[in-house]
C-alpha positions in Angstrom: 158.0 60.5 -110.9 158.7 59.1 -114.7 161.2 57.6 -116.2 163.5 59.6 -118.4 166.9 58.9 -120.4 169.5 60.9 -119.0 172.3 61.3 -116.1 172.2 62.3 -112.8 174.6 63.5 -109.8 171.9 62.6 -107.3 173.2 61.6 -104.0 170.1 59.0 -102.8 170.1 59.6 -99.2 167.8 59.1 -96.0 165.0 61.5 -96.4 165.3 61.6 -99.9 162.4 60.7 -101.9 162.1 57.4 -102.2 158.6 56.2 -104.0 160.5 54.8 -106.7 161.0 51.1 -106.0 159.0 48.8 -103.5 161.8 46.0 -103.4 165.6 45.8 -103.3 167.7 42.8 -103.7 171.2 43.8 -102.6 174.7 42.3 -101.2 176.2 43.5 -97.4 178.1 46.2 -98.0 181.3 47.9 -96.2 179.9 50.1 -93.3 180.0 53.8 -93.7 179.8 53.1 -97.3 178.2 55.1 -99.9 175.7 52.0 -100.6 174.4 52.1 -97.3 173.2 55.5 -97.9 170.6 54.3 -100.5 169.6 51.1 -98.4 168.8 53.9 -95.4 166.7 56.1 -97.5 164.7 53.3 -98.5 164.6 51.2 -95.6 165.4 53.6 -92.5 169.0 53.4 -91.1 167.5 51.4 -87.7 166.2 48.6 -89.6 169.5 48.5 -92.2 172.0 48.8 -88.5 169.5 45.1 -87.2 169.9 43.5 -90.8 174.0 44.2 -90.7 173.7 43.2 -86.8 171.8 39.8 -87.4 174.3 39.2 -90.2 177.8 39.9 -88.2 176.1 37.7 -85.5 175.6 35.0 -88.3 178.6 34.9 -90.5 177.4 35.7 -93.6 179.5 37.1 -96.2 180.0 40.4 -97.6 180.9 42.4 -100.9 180.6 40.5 -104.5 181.3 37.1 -103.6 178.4 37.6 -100.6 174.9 36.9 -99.4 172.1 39.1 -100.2 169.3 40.2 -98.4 165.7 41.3 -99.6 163.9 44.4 -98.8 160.5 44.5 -99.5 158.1 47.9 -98.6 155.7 47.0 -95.8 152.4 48.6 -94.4 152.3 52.2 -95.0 155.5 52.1 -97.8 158.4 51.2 -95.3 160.2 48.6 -96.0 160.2 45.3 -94.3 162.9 42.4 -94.1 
């Protein structure tokens, strides 16, 4: 993969390719939103479903005004919390 000017319609989804990045610093989204959809195809929709979990069960905050969370890749390119 190289970097090119340009535009794309992509949809980033699970199972898409996703060698890209290694890291993603992002806010807690609306479930079912089109954001998740990227977060899943890099980190795997069961680990994204525990992050959203842990974070109902602790309050935190969602949308612009929210906390973030961190993914990182892992062993083998998966990415960790």
């Amino acid at each position: 993969m190289r970097a090119a000017p340009g535009f794309t319609r992509r949809f980033v989804r699970p199972g898409a390719i996703r060698g890209a990045v290694d890291g993603l610093l992002t806010g807690f989204h609306e479930p079912r939103g089109t954001h998740l959809a990227l977060l899943e195809a890099r980190a795997g929709a069961a680990l994204i479903a525990d992050a959203y979990r842990a974070a109902l069960a602790d309050g935190y905050l969602w949308h612009e005004f929210g906390d973030a969370h961190l993914l990182l890749s892992g062993r083998g390119g998966e990415a960790a919390q």
